[in-house]
N, C-alpha and C positions, 0 to 999 in steps of 0.2 A: 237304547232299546226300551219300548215299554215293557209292565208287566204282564202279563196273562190277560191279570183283568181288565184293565187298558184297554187289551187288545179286544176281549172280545165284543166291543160293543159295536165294531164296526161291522159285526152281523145281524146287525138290527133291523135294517131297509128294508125287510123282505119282501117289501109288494113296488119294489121300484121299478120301471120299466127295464124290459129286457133291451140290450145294448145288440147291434148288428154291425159286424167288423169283417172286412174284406181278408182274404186270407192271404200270412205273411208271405212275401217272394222277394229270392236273392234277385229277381229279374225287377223289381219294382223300389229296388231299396233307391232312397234320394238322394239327387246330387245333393252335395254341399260344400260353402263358398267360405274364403278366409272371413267373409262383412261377418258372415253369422257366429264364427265361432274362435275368429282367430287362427295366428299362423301354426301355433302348435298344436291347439285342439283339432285346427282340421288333419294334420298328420294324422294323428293318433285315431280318426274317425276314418280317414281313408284306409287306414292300414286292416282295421275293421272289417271295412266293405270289401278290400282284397284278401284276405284271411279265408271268408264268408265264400267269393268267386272263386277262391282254389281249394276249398275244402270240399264241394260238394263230390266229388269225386270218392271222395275216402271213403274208409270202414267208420263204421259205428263208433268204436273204441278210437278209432284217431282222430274222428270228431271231438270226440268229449275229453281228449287229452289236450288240445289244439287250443280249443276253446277255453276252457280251466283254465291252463297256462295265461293264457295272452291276458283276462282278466288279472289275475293275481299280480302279474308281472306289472301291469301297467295303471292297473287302479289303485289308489293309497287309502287305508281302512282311516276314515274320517265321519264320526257321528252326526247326523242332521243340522244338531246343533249350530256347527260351525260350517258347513257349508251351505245349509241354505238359510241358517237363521231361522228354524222351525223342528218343535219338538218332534215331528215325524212326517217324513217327506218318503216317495216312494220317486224314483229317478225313473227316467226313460232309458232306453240303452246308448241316446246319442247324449242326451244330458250327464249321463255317468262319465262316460268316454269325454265330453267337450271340460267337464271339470277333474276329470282323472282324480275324483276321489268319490268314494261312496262309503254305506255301510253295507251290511251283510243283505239287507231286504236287495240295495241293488245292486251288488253283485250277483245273487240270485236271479233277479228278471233281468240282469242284461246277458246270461249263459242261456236260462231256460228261452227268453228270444233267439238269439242266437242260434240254438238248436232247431228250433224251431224254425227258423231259416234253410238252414241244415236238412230239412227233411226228416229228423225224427220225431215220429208221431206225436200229439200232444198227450195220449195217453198212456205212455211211457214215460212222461215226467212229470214229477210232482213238486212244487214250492213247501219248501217243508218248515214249522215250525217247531225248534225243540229246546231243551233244556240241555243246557252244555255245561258241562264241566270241566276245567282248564286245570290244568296241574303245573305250576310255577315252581322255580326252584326255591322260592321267598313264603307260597303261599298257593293254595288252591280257592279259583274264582270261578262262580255258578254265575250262569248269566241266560237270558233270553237271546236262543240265535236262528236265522235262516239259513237255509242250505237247500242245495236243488239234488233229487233223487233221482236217479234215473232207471226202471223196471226192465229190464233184458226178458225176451221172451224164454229163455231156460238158463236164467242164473240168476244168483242172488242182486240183488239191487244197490247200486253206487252211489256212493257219495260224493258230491262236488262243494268244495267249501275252500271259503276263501279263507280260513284261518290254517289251512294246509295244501300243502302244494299237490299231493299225492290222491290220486282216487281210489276207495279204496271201499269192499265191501260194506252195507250198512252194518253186518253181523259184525264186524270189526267192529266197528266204531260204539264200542261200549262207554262212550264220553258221552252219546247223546241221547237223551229219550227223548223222542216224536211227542209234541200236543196234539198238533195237528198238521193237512198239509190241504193243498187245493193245487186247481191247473183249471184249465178255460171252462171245464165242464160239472167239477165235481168239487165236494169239501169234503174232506174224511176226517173223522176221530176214532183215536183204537181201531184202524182200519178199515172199519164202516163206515161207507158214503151217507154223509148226513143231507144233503142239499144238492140240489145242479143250479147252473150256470153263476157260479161263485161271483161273476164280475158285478152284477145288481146289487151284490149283498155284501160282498168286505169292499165296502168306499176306496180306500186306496186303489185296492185291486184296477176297481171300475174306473177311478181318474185316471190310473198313468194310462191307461191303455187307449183312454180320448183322447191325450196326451200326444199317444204314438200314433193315432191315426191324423192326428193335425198336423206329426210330422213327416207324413207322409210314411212312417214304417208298417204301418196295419191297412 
C-alpha cells in the first residue's frame, strides 16, 4: 500500500476529460467462458453473477452482509506486488474474482460494484481511505487501508472491511481514522466534498472503471 503522499498525486489531472459510463445492471452483467478465465476462475465468477441474481431481492442489510461475506471468504489478501507485478494496480471486479486474490483497494471496488449492482444508491457509499491500526499479539502495525462505507439514511454508517469478517458501525471502529474517501461523484476530506466527478482525477479510479466498461460490467 502506498503512503499518503504517494497517494496523493493521483489528484493532479484535474482538467482531464470527463468519462461517460452506462449505468451498472445485474440484467447486462457478461457472459463468461472457461477460454477467458479458466475452469476455476470461471466458478468463482459465476457464483458471483448468481449471488448478484438472487440477492436483488433482499433487504439492504442482507445485501451488504451477503456481499462482505462472499468477498472475504473467497478472495486471499495478496499485495500488487505479487499478483500483478506492479507497485499499484486497482482490479476489476472480475479480475479480482478470475485471480481470487486482491488487496484491500480491490476488495473495496469489487463490494462497492457489487452493491451497486444491488441497487444501492451510489450515494450511500463511499471508498474510504484510512489509517488503520492493527493490534497483534507480538506487536501493533499502522498501515495505509481501504474499506467501503456504507451511509443508512437514519443510522450510523458501516463498515465493510476485508480484514474483518463482521460489519460493524464506523463509531465502533476506533482502529481507523478516514484521510479521505470518494464514490463516482464526489472526494471528501474531514467530511467536506472537496471535488466532483472523482473518476478524471484519482487515475486509478478513472482506469479500472474503462477497464469495467471494456468488460462489459459498466
Amino acid at each position: 500500500m502506498k503512503r499518503l503522499t504517494e497517494l496523493i498525486f493521483i489528484l493532479l489531472s484535474i482538467t482531464a476529460p470527463k468519462y461517460v459510463f452506462a449505468q451498472a445492471s445485474i440484467q447486462k452483467l457478461p457472459s463468461v467462458t472457461e477460454e477467458q478465465f479458466g475452469k476455476t476462475a470461471l466458478e468463482t465468477i459465476s457464483n458471483w453473477q448468481a449471488l448478484l441474481r438472487n440477492s436483488a431481492h433482499l433487504s439492504t442489510d442482507e445485501k451488504l452482509q451477503r456481499i462482505n461475506s462472499f468477498f472475504n471468504l473467497r478472495v486471499r489478501f495478496e499485495p500488487d506486488s505479487q499478483t500483478w507485478n506492479k507497485s499499484d494496480y486497482w482490479a476489476t471486479p472480475l479480475e479480482t474474482l478470475a485471480k481470487a486474490r486482491g488487496d484491500c483497494e480491490d476488495f473495496t471496488i469489487a463490494k462497492y460494484f457489487s452493491l451497486i449492482l444491488l441497487g444501492i444508491p451510489d450515494d450511500q457509499l463511499q471508498l474510504t481511505y484510512v489509517n488503520a491500526t492493527r493490534r497483534l499479539p507480538e506487536k501493533t502495525i499502522k498501515q495505509t487501508h481501504m474499506v467501503l462505507t456504507y451511509f443508512p439514511d437514519d443510522a450510523d454508517p458501516v463498515v465493510l472491511d476485508n480484514l474483518i469478517n463482521d460489519i460493524q458501525p464506523r463509531s465502533e471502529r476506533t482502529d481507523l481514522k478516514t484521510i479521505f474517501s470518494f464514490n463516482e461523484d464526489s472526494f471528501w476530506v474531514a467530511g467536506e466534498s472537496r471535488l466532483n466527478s472523482p473518476q478524471t482525477r484519482i487515475r486509478p479510479w478513472g482506469d479500472v472503471r474503462k477497464r469495467m466498461q471494456t468488460e462489459g460490467l459498466l
